[in-house]
C-alpha positions in Angstrom: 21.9 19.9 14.8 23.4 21.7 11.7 21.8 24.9 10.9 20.4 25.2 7.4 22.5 27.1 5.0 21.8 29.7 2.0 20.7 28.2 -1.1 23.6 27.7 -3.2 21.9 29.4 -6.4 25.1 28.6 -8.7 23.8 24.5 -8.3 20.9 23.5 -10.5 20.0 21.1 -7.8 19.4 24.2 -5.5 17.7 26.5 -8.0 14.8 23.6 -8.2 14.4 23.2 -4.5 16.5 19.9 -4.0 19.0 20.3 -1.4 23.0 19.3 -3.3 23.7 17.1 -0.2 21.0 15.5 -0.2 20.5 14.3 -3.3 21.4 10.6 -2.7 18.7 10.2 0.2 16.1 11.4 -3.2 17.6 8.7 -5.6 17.6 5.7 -2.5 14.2 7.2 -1.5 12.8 6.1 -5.4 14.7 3.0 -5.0 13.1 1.9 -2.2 9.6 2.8 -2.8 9.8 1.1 -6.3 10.7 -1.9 -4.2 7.5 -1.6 -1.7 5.5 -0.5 -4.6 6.3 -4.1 -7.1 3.5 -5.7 -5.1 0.5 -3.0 -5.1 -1.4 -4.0 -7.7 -1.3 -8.1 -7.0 -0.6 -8.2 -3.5 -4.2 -9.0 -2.3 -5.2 -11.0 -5.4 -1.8 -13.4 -3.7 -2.7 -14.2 -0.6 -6.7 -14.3 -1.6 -6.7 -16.4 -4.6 -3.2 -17.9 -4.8 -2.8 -18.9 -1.3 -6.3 -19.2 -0.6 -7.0 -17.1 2.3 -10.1 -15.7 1.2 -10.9 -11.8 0.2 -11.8 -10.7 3.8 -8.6 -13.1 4.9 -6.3 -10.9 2.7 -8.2 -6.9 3.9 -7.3 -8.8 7.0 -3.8 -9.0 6.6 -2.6 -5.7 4.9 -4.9 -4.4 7.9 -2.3 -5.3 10.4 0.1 -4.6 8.0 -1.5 -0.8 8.2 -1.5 -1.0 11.8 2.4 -0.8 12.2 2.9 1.3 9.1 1.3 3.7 11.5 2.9 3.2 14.4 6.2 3.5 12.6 4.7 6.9 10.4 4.0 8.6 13.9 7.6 7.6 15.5 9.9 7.6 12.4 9.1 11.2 11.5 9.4 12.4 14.9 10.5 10.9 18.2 13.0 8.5 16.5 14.5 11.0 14.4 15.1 13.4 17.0 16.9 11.0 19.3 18.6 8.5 17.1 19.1 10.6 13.7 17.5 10.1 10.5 20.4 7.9 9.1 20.0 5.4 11.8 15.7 5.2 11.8 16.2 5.0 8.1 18.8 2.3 8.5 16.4 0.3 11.4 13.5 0.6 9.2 15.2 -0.9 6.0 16.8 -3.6 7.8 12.8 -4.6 9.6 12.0 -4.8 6.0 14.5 -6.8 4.3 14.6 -9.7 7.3 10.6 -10.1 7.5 10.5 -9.8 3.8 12.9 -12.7 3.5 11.3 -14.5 6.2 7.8 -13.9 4.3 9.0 -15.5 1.1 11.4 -18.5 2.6 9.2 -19.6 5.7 5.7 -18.2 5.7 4.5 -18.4 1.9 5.6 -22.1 1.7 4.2 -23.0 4.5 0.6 -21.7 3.1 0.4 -20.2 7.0 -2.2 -17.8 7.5 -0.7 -16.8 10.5 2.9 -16.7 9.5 1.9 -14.5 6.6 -0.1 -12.2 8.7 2.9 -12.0 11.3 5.9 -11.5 8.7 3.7 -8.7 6.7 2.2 -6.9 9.5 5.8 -6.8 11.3 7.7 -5.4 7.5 4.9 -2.9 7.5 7.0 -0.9 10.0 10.3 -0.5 7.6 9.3 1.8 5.0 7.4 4.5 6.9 10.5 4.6 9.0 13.0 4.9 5.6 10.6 7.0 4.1 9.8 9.8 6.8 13.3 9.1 8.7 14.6 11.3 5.1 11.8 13.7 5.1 12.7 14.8 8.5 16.3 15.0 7.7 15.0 17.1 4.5 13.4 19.0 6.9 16.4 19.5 9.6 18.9 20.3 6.2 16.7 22.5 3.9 16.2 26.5 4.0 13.2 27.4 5.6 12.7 29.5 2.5 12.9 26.3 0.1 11.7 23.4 2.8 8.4 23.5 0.7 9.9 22.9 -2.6 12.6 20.2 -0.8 9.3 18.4 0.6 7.2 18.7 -2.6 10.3 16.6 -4.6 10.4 14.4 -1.7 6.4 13.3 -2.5 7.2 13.3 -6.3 10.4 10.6 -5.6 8.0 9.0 -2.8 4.9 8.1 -5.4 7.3 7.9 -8.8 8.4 4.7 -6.6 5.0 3.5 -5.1 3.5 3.0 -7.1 3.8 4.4 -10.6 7.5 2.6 -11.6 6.6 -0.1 -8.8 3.8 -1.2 -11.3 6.0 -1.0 -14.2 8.5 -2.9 -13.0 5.7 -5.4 -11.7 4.0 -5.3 -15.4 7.4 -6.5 -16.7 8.5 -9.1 -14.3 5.1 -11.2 -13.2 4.5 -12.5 -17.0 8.5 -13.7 -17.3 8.4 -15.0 -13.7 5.5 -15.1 -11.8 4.8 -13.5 -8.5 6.6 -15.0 -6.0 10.0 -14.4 -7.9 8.5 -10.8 -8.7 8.7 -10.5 -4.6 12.5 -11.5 -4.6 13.1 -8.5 -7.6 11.5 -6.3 -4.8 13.7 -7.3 -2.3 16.9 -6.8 -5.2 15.7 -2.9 -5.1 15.2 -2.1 -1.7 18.7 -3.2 -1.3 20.1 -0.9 -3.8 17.9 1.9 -2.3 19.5 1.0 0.9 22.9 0.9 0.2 22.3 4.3 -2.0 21.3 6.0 1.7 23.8 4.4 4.0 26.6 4.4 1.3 26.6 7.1 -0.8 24.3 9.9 1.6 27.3 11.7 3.9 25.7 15.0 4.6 26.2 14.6 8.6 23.3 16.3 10.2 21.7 13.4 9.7 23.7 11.2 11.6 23.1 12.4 14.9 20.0 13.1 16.9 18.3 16.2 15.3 17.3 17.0 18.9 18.9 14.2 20.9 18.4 15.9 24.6 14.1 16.7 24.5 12.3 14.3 26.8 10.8 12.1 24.3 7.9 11.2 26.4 7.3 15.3 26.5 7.1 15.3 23.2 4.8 12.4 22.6 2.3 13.4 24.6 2.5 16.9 23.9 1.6 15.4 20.0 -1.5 14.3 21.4 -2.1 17.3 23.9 -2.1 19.6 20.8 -5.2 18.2 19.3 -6.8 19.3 22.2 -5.3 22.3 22.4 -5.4 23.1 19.4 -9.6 21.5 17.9 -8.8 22.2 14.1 -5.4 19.9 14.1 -7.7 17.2 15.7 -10.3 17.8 13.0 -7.2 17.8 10.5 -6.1 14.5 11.8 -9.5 13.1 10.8 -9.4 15.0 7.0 -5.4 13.5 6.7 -7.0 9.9 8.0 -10.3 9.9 5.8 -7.8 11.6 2.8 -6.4 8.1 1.6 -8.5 5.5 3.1 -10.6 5.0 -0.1 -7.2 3.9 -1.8 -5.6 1.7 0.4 -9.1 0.1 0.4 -9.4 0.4 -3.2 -6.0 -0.9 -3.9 -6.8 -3.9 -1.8 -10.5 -5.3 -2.8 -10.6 -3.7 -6.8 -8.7 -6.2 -8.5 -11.5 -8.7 -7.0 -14.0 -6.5 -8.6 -12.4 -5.7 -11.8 -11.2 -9.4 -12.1 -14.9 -10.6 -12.2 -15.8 -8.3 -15.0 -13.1 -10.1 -17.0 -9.8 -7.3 -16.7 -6.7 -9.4 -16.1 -3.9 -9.0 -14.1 -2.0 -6.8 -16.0 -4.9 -4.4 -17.2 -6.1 -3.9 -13.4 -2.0 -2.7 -13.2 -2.4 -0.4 -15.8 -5.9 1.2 -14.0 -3.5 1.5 -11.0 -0.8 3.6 -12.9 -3.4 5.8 -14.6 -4.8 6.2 -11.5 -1.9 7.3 -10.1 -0.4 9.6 -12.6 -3.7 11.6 -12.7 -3.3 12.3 -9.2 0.7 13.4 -10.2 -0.4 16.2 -12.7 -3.7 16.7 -10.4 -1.2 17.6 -7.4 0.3 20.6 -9.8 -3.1 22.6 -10.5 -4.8 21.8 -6.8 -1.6 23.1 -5.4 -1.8 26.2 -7.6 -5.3 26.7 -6.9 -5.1 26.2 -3.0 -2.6 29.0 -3.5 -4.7 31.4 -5.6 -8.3 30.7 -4.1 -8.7 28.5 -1.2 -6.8 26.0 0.7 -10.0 24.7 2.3 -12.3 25.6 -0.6 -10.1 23.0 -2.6 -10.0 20.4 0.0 -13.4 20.1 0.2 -14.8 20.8 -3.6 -11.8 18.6 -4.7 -10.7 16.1 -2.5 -14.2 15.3 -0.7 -16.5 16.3 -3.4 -14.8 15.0 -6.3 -13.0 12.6 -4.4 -16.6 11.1 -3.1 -17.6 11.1 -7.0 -14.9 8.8 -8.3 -15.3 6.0 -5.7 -18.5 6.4 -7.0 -17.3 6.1 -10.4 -15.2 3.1 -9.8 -18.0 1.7 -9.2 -20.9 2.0 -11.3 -18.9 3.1 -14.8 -17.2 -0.7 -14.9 -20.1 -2.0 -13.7 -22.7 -0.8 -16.3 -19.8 -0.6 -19.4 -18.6 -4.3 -18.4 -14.9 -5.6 -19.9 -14.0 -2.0 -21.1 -10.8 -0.9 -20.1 -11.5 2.7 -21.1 -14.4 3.1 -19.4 -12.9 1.8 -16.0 -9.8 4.3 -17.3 -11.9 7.1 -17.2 -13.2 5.9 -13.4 -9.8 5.7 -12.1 -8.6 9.2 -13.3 -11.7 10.8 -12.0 -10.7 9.2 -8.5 -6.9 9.9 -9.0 -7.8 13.4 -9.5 -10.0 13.6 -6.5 -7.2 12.2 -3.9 -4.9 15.0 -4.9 -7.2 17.7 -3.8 -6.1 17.9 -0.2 -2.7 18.9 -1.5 -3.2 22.1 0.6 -4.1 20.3 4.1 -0.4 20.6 5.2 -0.3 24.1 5.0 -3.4 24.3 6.6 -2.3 22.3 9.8 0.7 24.2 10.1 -1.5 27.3 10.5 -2.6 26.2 13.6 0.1 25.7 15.3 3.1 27.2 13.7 5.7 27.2 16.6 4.7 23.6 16.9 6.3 22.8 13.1 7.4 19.2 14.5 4.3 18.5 16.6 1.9 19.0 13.6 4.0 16.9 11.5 4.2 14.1 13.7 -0.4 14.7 13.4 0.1 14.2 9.6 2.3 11.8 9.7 -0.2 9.6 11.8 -3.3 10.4 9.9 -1.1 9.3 7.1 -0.3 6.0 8.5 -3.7 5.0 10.2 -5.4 5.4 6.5 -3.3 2.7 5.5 -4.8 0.0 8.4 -8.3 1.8 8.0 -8.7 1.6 4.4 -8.4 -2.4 4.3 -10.5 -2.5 7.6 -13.4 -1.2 6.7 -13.0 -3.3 3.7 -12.7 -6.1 5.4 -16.0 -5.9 7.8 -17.8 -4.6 4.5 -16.6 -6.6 1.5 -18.1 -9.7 2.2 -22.1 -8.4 3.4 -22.4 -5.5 0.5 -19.2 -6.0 -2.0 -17.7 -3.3 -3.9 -20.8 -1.1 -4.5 -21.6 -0.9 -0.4 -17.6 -0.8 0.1 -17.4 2.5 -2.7 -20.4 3.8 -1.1 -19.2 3.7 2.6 -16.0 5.8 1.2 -17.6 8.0 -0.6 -19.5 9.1 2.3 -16.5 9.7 4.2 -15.3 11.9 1.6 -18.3 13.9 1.8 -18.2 14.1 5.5 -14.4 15.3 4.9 -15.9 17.8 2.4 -17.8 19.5 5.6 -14.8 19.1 7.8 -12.6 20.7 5.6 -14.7 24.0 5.7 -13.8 24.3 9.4 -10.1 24.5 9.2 -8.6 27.8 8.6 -6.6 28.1 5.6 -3.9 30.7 4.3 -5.0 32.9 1.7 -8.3 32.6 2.7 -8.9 36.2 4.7 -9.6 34.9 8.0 -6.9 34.9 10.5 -5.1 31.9 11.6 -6.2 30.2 15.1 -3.5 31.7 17.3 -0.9 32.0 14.7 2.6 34.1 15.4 2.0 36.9 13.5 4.2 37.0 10.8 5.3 33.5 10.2 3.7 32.5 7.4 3.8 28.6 6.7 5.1 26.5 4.4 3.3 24.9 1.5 4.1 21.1 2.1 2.1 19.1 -0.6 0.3 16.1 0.4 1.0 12.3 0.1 -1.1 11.1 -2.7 -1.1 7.7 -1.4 1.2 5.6 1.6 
């Protein structure tokens, strides 16, 4: 593996913290994720109404489809990359998505098979975690360690610019002129470019071979889990990075049942989705500022399980009581947007812990990351159909609370108490946090 170099300060690329030679792997990275974000907003809706599977049948599906997203989270940041190179998990994880996809659209959805559909999905949902955090660990093998945090920061702006901010766009356009299926093929169009963007015009080489091809990879796996015993505030930071997202995944998926019955139609549900989502954009900005200047942990919890827990809340009983009024359930959505970017300081956090054990942490966020997005359906789907919305928002907005409590626990930088067996002197990185994948 390469060894990071000086920061060129002559490039503007440098000067704002992306790295020159990597800035093909940003531009593919928003391709793709535009691609896996078309379908956010309707996806559910599809294969409960359209295709008739029921509400619960469709939290079912995107369920298993959360399962392998975490599988692949866990393996595509870590074990894979080290051993095969980000270029080739990136490569493996585009290609699982583009043949299921297809097979989804051309066998399954024809056939109106429950089964088929729940196969295809669940089996795509391992290619984008693998794209996605196959390039943040090459970000992470090629960057400075004295600019890693600003390299990773503009990987989570490319990441949710794609899914699902310009995802939903691109949706808003295309469903009206074509309809949804056909909208599916457009996404397949765009993961292609974003894939031939990576594996075409991406030649910085450190990402071509194992970053760390001769560590036993079964070492390494179970020493990710031996940590979280070793070390009890990763395993309780596991549970914040889990419970962190799983109100919008669930959201994402049972919402446009809720908001469709107060009359909001398809496109106006996407439009809640994109305000939703660029509240928690500019949100990231001042929480990340703030968990600098006054409290990682203070933040996490006031913010991101306080406020957090208060606009589930608010997604709730605001459209409920105001009825069809889109700025009403406007005002809902940005309160909750806002709230999922208050544990923008958890990374740093976790890293605290453990900071000679950079990779092992990661591969703890990466999970938490990935098992929010099979939880959040879940719990929808054993909820949805004995208390609806209202019980489902409740049961996530006491998670978030619980988070609030948990968050207090974990040691944070700049908060005068000393890190749980940190190397003195090695301060951590800031890494923001992923708003929602």
């Amino acid at each position: 593996m390469s060894t990071p170099t000086a920061v060129d300060a002559r490039h503007p690329l440098d000067r704002i913290g992306i790295p020159k030679q990597l800035i093909w792997g940003y531009v593919g990275l928003l391709f793709f994720m535009i691609g896996d974000g078309i379908e956010t907003s309707y996806l559910s809706k599809y294969f409960g109404s359209d295709l008739g599977f029921s509400e619960t049948g469709a939290g079912a599906i995107i369920t298993v489809y959360g399962v392998t997203a975490a599988i692949a989270s866990f393996l595509g940041a870590g074990l894979l990359s080290d051993r095969w190179g980000p270029r080739r998990v990136m490569a493996v994880g585009a290609g699982i998505w583009i043949a299921f996809h297809i097979l989804m659209l051309t066998v399954a959805i024809p056939a109106e098979s429950y089964p088929l559909v729940m196969a295809t999905y669940g089996i795509r949902g391992f290619g984008y975690p693998m794209f996605a955090y196959g390039f943040l660990s090459w970000i992470m093998a090629v960057a400075p360690k004295d600019h890693q945090s600003k390299a990773v920061g503009w990987f989570w702006f490319f990441y949710s610019s794609g899914y699902p901010i310009i995802g939903s766009f691109l949706f808003a356009a295309a469903m009206p002129l074509v309809g949804f299926y056909a909208t599916l093929w457009v996404s397949l169009a765009v993961i292609a470019i974003g894939t031939v963007i990576v594996l075409v015009l991406l030649r910085e080489r450190t990402g071509f071979t194992g970053l760390a091809p001769g560590r036993d990879s079964r070492g390494e796996l179970a020493g990710t889990f031996r940590i979280l015993f070793e070390k009890p505030k990763l395993g309780v930071s596991l549970i914040i990075r889990l419970i962190n997202t799983t109100p919008s995944f669930g959201m994402w998926v049972f919402m446009p049942f809720f908001v469709r019955d107060l009359g909001f139609s398809d496109g106006q549900w996407n439009s809640l989705l994109v305000i939703m989502m660029v509240t928690n954009l500019g949100a990231l900005l001042v929480f990340g500022v703030l968990g600098d200047n006054w409290s990682g942990r203070k933040t996490c919890a006031l913010f991101g399980g306080v406020l957090g827990a208060v606009g589930c809340l608010a997604c709730y009983y605001l459209p409920a009581a105001a009825g069809y009024n889109f700025l009403v359930a406007a005002i809902a959505v940005a309160v909750y947007g806002a709230g999922l970017a208050g544990y923008v300081p958890l990374p740093a956090m976790m890293v605290a812990q453990a900071p000679e054990r950079r990779g092992q942490v990661m591969g703890v966020y990466t999970l938490g990351a990935g098992l929010s997005v099979a939880v959040g359906p879940l719990i929808g789907t054993l909820s949805y159909s004995t208390w609806g919305f209202q019980g489902l928002m409740w049961i996530y907005a006491g998670l978030l609370l619980v988070n609030a409590v948990l968050c207090l626990y974990v040691t944070s930088p700049g908060d005068g108490m000393p890190d749980e067996d940190a190397v003195p002197g090695d301060r951590p990185e800031q890494l923001p946090a992923v708003p929602a994948a």
